[in-house]
N, CA, C and O atoms as a CHARMM CRD file, in Angstrom:
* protein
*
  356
    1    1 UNK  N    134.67200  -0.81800  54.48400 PROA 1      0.00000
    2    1 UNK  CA   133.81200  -0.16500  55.44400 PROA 1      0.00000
    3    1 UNK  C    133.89100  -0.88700  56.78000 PROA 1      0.00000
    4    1 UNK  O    133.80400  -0.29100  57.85400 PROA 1      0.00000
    5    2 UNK  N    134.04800  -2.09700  56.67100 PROA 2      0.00000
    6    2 UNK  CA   133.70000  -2.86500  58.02000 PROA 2      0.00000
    7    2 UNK  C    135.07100  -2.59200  58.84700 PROA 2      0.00000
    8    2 UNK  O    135.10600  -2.46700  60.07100 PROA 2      0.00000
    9    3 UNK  N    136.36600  -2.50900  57.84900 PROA 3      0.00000
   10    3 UNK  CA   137.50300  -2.20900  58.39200 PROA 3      0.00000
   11    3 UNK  C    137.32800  -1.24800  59.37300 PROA 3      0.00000
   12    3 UNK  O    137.23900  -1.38000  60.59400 PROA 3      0.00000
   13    4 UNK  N    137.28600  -0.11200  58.56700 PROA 4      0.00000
   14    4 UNK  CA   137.04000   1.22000  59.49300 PROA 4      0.00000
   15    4 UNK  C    136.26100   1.18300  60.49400 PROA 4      0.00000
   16    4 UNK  O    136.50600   1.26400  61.69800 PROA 4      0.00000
   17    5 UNK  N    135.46500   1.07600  60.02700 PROA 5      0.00000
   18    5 UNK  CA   134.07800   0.69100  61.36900 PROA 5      0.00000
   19    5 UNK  C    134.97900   0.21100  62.67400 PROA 5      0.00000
   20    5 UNK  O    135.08600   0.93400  63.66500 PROA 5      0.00000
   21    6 UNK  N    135.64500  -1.14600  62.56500 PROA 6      0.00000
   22    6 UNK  CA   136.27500  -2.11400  63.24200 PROA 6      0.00000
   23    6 UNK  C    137.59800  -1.02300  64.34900 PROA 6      0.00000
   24    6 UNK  O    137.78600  -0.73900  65.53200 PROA 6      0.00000
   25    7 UNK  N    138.11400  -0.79600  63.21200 PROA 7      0.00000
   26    7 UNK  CA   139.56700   0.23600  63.82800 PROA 7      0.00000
   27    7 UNK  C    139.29900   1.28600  64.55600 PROA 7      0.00000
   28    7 UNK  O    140.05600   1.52800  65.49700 PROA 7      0.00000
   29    8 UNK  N    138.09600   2.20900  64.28100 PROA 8      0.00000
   30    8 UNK  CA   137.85500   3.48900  64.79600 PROA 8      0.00000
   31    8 UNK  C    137.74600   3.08700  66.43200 PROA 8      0.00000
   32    8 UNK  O    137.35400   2.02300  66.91100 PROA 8      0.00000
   33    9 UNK  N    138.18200   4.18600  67.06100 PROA 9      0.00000
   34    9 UNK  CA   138.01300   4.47200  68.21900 PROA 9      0.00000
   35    9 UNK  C    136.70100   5.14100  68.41600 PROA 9      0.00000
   36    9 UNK  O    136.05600   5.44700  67.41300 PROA 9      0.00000
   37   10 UNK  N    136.18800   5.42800  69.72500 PROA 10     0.00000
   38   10 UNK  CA   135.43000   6.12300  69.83300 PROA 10     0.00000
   39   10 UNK  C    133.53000   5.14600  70.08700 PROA 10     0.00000
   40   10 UNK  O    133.40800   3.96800  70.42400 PROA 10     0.00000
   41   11 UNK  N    132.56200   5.96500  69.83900 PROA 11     0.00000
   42   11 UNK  CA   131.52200   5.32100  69.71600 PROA 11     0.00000
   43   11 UNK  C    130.70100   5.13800  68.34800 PROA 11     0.00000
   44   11 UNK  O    131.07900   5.62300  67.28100 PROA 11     0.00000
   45   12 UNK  N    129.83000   4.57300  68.46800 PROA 12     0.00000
   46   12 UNK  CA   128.62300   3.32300  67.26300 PROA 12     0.00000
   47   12 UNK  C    128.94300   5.27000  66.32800 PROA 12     0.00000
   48   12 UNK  O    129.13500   5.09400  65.12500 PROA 12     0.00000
   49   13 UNK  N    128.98000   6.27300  66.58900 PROA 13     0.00000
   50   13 UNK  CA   128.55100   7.31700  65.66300 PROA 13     0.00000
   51   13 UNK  C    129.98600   7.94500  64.87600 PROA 13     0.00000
   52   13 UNK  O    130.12300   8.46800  63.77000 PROA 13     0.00000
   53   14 UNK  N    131.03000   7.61900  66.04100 PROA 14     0.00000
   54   14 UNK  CA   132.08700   7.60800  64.81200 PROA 14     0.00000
   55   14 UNK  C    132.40000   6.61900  64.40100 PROA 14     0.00000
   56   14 UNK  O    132.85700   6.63800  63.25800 PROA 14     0.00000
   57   15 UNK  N    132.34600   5.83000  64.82600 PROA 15     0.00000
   58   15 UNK  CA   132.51000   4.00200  63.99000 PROA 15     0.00000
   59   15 UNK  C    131.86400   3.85500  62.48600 PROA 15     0.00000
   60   15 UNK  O    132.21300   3.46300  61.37200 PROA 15     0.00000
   61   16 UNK  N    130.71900   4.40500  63.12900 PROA 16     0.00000
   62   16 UNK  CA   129.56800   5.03400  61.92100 PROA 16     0.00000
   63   16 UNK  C    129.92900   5.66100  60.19600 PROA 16     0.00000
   64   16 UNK  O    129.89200   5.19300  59.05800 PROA 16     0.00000
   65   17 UNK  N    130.32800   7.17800  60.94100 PROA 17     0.00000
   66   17 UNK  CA   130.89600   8.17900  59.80800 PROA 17     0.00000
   67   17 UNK  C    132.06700   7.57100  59.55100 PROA 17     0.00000
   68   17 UNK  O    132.12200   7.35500  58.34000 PROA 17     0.00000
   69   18 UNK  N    132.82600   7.27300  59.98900 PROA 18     0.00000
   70   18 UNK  CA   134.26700   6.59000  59.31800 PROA 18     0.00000
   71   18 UNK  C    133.69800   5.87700  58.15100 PROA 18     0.00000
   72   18 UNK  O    133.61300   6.14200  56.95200 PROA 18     0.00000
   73   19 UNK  N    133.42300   5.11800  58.72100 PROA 19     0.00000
   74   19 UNK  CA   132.70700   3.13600  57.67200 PROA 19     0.00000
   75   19 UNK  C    132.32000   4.24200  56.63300 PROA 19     0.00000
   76   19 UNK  O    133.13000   4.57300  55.76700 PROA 19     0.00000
   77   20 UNK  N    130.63100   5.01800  56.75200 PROA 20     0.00000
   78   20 UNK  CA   130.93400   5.34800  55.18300 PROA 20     0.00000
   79   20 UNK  C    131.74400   6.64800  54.39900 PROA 20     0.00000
   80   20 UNK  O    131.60500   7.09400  53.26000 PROA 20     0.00000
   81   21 UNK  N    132.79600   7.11400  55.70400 PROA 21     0.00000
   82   21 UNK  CA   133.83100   8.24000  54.16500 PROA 21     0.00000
   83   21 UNK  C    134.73200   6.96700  53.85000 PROA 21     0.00000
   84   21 UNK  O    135.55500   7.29300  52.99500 PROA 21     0.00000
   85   22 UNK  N    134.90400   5.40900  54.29000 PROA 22     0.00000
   86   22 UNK  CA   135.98700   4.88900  53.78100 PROA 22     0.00000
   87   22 UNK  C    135.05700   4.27000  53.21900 PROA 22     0.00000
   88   22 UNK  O    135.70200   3.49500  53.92500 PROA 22     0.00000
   89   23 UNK  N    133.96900   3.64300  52.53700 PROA 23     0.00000
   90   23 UNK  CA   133.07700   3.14800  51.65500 PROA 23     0.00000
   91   23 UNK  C    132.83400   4.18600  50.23100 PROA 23     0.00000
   92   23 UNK  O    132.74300   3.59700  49.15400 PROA 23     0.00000
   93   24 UNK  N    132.73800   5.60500  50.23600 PROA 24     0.00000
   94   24 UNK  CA   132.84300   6.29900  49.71000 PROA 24     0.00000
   95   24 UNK  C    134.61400   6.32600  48.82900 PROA 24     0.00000
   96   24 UNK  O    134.92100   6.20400  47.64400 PROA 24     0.00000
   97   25 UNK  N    135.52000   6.56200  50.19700 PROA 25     0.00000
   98   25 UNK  CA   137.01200   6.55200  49.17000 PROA 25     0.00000
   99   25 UNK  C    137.31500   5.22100  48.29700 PROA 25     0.00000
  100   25 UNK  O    138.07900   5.10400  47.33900 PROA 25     0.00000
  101   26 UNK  N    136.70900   4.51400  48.74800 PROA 26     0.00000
  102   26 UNK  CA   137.17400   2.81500  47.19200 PROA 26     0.00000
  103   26 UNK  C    135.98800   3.23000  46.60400 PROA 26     0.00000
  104   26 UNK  O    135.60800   2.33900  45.84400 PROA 26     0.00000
  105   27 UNK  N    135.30900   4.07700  46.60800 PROA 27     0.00000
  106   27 UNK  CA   134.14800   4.04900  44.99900 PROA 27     0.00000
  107   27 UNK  C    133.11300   4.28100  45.30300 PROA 27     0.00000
  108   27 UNK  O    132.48000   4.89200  44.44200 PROA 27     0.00000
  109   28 UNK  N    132.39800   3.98100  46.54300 PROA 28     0.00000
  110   28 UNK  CA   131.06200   4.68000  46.77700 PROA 28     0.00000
  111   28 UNK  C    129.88800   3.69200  45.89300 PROA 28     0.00000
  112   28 UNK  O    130.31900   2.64200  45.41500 PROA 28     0.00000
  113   29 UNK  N    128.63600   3.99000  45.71700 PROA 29     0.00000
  114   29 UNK  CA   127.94800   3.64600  45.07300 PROA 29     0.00000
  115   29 UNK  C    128.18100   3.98700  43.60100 PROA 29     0.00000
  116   29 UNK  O    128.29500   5.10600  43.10100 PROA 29     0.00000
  117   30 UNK  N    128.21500   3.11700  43.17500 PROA 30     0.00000
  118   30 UNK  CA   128.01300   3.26300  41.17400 PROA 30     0.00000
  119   30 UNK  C    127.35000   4.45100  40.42600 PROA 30     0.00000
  120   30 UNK  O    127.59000   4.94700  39.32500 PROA 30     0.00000
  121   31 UNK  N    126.17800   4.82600  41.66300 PROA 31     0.00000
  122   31 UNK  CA   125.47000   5.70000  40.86900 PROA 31     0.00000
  123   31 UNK  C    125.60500   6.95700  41.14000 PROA 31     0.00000
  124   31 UNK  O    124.79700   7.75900  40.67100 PROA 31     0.00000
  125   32 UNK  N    126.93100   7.48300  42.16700 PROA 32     0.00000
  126   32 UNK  CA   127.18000   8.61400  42.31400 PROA 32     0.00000
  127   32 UNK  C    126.70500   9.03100  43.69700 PROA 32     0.00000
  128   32 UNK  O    126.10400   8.09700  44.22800 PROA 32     0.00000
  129   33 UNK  N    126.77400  10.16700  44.49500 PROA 33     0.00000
  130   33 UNK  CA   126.51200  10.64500  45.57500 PROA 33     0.00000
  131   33 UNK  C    125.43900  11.63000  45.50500 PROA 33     0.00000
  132   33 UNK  O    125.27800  12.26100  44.46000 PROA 33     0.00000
  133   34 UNK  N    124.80600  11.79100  46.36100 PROA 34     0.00000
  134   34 UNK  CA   123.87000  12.86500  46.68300 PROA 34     0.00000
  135   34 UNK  C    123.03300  12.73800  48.27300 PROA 34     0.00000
  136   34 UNK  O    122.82600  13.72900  48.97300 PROA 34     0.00000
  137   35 UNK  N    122.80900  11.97900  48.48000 PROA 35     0.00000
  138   35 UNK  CA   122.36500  11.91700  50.30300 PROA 35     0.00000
  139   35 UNK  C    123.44600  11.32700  51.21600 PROA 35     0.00000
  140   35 UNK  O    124.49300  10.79300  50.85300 PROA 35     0.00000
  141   36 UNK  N    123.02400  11.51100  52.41000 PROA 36     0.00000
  142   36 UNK  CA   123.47700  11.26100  53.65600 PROA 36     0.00000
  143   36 UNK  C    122.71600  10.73800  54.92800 PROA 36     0.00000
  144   36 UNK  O    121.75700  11.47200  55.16700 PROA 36     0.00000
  145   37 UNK  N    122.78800  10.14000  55.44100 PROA 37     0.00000
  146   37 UNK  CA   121.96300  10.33100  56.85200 PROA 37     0.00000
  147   37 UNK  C    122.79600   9.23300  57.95200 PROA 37     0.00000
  148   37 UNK  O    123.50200   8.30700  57.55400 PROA 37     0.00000
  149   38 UNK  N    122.55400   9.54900  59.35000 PROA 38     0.00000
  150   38 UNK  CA   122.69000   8.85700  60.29900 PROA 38     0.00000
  151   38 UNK  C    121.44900   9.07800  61.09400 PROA 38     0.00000
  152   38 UNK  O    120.75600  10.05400  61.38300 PROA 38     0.00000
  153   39 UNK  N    121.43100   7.48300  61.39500 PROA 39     0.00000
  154   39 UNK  CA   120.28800   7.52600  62.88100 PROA 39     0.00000
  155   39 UNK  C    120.57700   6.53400  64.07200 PROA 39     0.00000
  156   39 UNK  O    120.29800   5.34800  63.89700 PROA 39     0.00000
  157   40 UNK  N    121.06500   6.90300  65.15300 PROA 40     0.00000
  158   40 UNK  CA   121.45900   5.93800  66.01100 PROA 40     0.00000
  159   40 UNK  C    120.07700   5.94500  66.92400 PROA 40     0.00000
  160   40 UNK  O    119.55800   7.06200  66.94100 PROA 40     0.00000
  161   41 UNK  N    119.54000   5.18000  67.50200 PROA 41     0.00000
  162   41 UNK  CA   118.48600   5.08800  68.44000 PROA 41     0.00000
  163   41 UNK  C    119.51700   4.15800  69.97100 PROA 41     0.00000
  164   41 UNK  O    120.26900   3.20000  70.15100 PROA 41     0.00000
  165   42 UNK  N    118.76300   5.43000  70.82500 PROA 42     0.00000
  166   42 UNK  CA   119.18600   4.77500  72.20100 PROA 42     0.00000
  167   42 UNK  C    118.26100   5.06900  73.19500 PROA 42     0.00000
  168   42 UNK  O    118.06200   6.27700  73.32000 PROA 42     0.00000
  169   43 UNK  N    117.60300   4.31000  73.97800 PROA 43     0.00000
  170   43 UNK  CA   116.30100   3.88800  74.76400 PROA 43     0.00000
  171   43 UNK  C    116.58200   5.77600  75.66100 PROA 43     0.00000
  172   43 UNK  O    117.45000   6.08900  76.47500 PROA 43     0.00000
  173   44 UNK  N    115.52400   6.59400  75.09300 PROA 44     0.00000
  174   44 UNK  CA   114.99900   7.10900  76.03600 PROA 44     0.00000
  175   44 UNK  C    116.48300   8.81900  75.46800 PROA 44     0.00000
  176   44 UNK  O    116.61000   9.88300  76.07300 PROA 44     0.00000
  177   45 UNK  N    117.12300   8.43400  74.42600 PROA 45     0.00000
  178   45 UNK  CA   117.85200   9.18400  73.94800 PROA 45     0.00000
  179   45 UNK  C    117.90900  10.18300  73.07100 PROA 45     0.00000
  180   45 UNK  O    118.90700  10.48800  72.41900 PROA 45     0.00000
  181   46 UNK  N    116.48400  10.89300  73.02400 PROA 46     0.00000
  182   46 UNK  CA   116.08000  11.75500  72.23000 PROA 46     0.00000
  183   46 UNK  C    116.08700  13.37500  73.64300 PROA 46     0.00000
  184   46 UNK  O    116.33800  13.42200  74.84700 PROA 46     0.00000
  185   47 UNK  N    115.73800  14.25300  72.76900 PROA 47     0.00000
  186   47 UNK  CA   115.81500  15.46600  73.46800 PROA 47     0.00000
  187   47 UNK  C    114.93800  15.38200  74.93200 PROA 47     0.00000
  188   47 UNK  O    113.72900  15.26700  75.12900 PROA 47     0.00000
  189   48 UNK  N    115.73500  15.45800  75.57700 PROA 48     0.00000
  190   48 UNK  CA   114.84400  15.37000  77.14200 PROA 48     0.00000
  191   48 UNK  C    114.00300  13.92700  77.56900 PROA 48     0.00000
  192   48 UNK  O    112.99900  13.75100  78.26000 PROA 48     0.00000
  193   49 UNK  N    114.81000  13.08100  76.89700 PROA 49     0.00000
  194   49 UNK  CA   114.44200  11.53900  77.00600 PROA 49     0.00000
  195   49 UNK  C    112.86300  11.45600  76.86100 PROA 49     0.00000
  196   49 UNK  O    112.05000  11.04800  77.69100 PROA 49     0.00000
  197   50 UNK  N    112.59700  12.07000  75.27900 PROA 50     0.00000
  198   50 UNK  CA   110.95200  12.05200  74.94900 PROA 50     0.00000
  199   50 UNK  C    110.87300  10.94800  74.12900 PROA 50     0.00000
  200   50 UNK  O    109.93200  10.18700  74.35300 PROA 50     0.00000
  201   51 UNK  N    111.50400  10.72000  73.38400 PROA 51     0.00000
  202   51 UNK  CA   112.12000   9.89200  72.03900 PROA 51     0.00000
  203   51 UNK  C    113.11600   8.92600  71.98200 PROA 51     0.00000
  204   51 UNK  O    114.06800   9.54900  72.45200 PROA 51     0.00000
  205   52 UNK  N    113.43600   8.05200  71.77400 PROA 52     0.00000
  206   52 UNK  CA   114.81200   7.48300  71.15500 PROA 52     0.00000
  207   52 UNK  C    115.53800   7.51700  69.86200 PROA 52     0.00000
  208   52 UNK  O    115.98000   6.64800  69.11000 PROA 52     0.00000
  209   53 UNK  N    115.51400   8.73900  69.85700 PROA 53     0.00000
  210   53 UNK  CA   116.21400   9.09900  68.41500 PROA 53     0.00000
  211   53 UNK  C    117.19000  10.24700  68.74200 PROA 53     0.00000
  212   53 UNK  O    117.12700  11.46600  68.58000 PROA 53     0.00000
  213   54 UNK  N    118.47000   9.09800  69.46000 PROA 54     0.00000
  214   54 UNK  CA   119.77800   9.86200  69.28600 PROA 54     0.00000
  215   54 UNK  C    120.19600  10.51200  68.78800 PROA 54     0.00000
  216   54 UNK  O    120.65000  11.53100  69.30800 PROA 54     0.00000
  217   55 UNK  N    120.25800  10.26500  67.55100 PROA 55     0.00000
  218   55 UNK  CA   120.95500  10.96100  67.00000 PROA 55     0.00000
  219   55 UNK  C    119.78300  10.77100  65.21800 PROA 55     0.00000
  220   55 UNK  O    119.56100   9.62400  64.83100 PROA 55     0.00000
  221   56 UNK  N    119.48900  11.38500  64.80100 PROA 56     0.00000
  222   56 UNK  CA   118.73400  11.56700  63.36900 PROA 56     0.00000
  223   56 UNK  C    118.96000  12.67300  62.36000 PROA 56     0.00000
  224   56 UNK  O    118.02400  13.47100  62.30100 PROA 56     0.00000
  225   57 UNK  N    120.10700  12.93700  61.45400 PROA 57     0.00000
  226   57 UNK  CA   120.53200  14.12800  60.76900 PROA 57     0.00000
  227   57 UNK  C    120.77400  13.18100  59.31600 PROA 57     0.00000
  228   57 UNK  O    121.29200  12.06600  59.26700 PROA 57     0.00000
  229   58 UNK  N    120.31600  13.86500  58.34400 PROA 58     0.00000
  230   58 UNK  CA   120.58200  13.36700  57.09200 PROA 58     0.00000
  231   58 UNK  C    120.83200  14.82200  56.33400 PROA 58     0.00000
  232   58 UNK  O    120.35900  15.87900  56.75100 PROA 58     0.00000
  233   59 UNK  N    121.59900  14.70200  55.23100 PROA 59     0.00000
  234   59 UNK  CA   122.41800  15.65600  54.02300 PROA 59     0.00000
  235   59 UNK  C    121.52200  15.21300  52.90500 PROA 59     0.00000
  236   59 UNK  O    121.34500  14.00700  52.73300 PROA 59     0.00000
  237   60 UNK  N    120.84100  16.25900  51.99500 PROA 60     0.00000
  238   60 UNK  CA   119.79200  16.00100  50.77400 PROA 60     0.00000
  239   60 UNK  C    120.46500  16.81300  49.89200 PROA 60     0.00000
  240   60 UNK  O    120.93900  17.90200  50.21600 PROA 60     0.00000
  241   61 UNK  N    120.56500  16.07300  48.19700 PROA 61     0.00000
  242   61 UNK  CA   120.91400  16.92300  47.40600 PROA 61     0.00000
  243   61 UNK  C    122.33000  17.92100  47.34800 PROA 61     0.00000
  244   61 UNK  O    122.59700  18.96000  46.74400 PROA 61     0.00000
  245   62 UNK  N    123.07700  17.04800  48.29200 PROA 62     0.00000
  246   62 UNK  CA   124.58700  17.79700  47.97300 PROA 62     0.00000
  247   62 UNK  C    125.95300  17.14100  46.95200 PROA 62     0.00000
  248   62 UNK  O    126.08900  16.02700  46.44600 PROA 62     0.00000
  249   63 UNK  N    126.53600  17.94300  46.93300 PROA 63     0.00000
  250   63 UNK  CA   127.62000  17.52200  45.80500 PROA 63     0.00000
  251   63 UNK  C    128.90100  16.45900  46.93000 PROA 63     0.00000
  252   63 UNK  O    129.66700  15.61200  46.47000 PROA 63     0.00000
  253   64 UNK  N    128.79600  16.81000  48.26400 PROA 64     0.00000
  254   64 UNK  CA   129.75400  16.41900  48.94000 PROA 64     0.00000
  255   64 UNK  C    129.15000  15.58400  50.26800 PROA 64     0.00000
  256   64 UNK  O    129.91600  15.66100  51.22900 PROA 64     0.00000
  257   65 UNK  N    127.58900  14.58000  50.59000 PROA 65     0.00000
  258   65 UNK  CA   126.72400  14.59900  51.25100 PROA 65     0.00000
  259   65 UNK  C    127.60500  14.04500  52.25900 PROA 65     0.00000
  260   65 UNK  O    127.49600  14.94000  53.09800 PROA 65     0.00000
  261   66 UNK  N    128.56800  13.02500  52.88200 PROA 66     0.00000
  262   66 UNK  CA   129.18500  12.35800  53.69000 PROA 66     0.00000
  263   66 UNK  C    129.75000  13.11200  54.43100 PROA 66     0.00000
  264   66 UNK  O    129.46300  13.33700  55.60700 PROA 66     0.00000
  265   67 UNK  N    131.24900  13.90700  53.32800 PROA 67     0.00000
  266   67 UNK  CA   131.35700  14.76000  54.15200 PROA 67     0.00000
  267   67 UNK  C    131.05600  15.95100  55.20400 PROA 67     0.00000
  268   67 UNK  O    131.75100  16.35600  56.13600 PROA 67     0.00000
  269   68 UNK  N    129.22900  16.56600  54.53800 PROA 68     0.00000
  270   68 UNK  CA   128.51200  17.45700  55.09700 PROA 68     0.00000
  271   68 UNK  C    128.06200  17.17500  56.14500 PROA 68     0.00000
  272   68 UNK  O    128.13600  17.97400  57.07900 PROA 68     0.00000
  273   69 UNK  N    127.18900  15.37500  56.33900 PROA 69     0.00000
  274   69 UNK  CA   126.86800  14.83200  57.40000 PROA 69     0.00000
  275   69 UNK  C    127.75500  14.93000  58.50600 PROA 69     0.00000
  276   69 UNK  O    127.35800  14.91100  59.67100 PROA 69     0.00000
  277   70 UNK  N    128.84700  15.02700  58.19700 PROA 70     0.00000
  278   70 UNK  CA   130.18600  14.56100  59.23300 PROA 70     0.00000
  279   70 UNK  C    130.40400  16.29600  60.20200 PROA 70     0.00000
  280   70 UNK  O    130.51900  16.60000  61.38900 PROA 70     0.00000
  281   71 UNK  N    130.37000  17.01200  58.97700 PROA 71     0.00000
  282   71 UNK  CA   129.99200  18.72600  59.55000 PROA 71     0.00000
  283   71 UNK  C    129.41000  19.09200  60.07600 PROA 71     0.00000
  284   71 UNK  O    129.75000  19.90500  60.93600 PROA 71     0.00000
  285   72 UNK  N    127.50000  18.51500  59.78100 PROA 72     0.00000
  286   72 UNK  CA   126.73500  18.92600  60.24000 PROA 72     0.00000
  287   72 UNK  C    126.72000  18.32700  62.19300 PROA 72     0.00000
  288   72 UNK  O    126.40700  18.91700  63.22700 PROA 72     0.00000
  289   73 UNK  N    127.15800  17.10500  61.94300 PROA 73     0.00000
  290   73 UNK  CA   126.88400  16.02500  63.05500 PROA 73     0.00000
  291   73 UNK  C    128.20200  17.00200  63.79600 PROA 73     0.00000
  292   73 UNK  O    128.31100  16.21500  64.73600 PROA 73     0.00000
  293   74 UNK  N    128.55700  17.35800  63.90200 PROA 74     0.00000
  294   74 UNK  CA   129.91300  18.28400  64.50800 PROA 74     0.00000
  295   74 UNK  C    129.19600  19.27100  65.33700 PROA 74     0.00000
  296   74 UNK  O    129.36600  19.66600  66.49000 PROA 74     0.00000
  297   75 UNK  N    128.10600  19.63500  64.15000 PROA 75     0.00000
  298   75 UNK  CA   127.35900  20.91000  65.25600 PROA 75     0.00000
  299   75 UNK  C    126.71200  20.50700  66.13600 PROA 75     0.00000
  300   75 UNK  O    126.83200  20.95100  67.27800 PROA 75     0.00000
  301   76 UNK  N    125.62900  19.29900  65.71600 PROA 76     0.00000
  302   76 UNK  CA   124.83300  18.67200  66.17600 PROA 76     0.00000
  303   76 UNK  C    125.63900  17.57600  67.41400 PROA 76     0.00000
  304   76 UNK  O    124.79300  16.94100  68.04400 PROA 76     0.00000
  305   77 UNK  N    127.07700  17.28000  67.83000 PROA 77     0.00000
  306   77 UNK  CA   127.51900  17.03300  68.78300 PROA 77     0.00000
  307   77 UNK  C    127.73100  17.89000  70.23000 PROA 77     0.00000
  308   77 UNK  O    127.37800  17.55800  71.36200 PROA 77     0.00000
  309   78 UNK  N    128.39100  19.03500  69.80900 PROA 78     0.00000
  310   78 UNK  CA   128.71200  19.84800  70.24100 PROA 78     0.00000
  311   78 UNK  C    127.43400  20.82600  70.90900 PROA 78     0.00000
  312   78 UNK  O    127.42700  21.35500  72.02100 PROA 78     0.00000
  313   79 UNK  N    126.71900  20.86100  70.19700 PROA 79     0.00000
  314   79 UNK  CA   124.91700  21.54500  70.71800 PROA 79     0.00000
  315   79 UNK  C    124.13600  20.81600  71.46600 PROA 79     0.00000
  316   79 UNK  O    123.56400  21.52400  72.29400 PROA 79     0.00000
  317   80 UNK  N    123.78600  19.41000  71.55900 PROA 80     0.00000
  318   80 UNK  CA   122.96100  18.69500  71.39800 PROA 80     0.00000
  319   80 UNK  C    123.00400  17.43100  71.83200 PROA 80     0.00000
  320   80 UNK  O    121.96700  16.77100  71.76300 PROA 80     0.00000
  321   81 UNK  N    123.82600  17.02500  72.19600 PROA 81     0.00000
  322   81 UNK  CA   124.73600  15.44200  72.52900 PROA 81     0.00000
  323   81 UNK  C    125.42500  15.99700  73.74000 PROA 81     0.00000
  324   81 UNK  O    126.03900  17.06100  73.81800 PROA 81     0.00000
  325   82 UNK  N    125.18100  14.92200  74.85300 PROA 82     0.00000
  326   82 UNK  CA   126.34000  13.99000  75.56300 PROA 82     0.00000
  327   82 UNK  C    126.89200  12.81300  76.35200 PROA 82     0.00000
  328   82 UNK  O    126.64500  11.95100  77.19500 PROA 82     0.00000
  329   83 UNK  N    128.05700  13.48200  75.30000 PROA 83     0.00000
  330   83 UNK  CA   128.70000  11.68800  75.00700 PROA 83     0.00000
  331   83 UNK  C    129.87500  11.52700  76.06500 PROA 83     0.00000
  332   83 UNK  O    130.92400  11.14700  75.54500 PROA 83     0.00000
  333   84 UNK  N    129.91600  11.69000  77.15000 PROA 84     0.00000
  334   84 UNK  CA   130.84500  11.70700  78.49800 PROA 84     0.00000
  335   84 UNK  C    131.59100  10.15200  77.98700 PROA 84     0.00000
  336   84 UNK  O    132.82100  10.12200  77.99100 PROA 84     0.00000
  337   85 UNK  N    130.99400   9.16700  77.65200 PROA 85     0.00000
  338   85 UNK  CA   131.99200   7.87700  77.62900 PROA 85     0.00000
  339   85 UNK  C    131.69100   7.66800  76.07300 PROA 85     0.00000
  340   85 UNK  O    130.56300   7.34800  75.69600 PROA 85     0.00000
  341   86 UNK  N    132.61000   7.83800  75.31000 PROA 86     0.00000
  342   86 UNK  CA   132.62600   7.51800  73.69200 PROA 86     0.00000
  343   86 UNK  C    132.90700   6.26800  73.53900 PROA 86     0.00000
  344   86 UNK  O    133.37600   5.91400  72.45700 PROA 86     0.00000
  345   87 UNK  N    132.71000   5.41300  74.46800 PROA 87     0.00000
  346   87 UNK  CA   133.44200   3.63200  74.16900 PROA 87     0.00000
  347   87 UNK  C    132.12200   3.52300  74.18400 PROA 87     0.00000
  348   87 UNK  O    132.01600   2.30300  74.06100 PROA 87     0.00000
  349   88 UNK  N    130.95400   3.96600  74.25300 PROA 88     0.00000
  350   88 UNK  CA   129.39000   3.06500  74.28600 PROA 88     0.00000
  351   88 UNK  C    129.52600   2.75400  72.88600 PROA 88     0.00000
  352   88 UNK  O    129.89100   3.49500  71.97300 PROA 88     0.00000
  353   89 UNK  N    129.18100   1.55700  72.85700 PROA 89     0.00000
  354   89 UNK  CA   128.48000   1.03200  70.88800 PROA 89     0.00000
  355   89 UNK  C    127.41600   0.38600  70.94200 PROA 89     0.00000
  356   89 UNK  O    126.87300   0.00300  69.90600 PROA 89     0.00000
């Protein structure tokens, strides 16, 4: 995980999702999969700088939760986010 984390380009949120689909591909937790979540906090980085909750999306109860997070956060980039300089971490 730390690898990936380390190698990825980009910012703290793909550094992020990388670390855990490559924590997941050597084995994941023992006890199997079923949630997801990311939460990045950045001062004043919530919707209309009310909040600092960058970014807050979690996956409940799925068969595939990492990868869904990674889907969902796709929409939730593209809608909702911007990230003009992706080197911030």
């Amino acid at each position: 995980m730390a690898k990936a984390y380390e190698q990825t380009t980009g910012d703290i949120i793909d550094k992020l999702l990388e670390a855990l689909s490559a924590g997941q591909t050597v084995g994941g937790d023992r006890r199997g999969q079923q949630s997801a979540a990311l939460l990045v906090i950045r001062d004043k980085g919530g919707y209309e700088g009310m909040t600092d909750r960058y970014v807050d999306i979690r996956v409940d109860d799925h068969t595939a939760p990492i990868e869904e997070l990674k889907r969902v956060f796709k929409i939730y980039d593209m809608t909702m986010l911007s990230r003009e300089d992706r080197r911030i971490s």
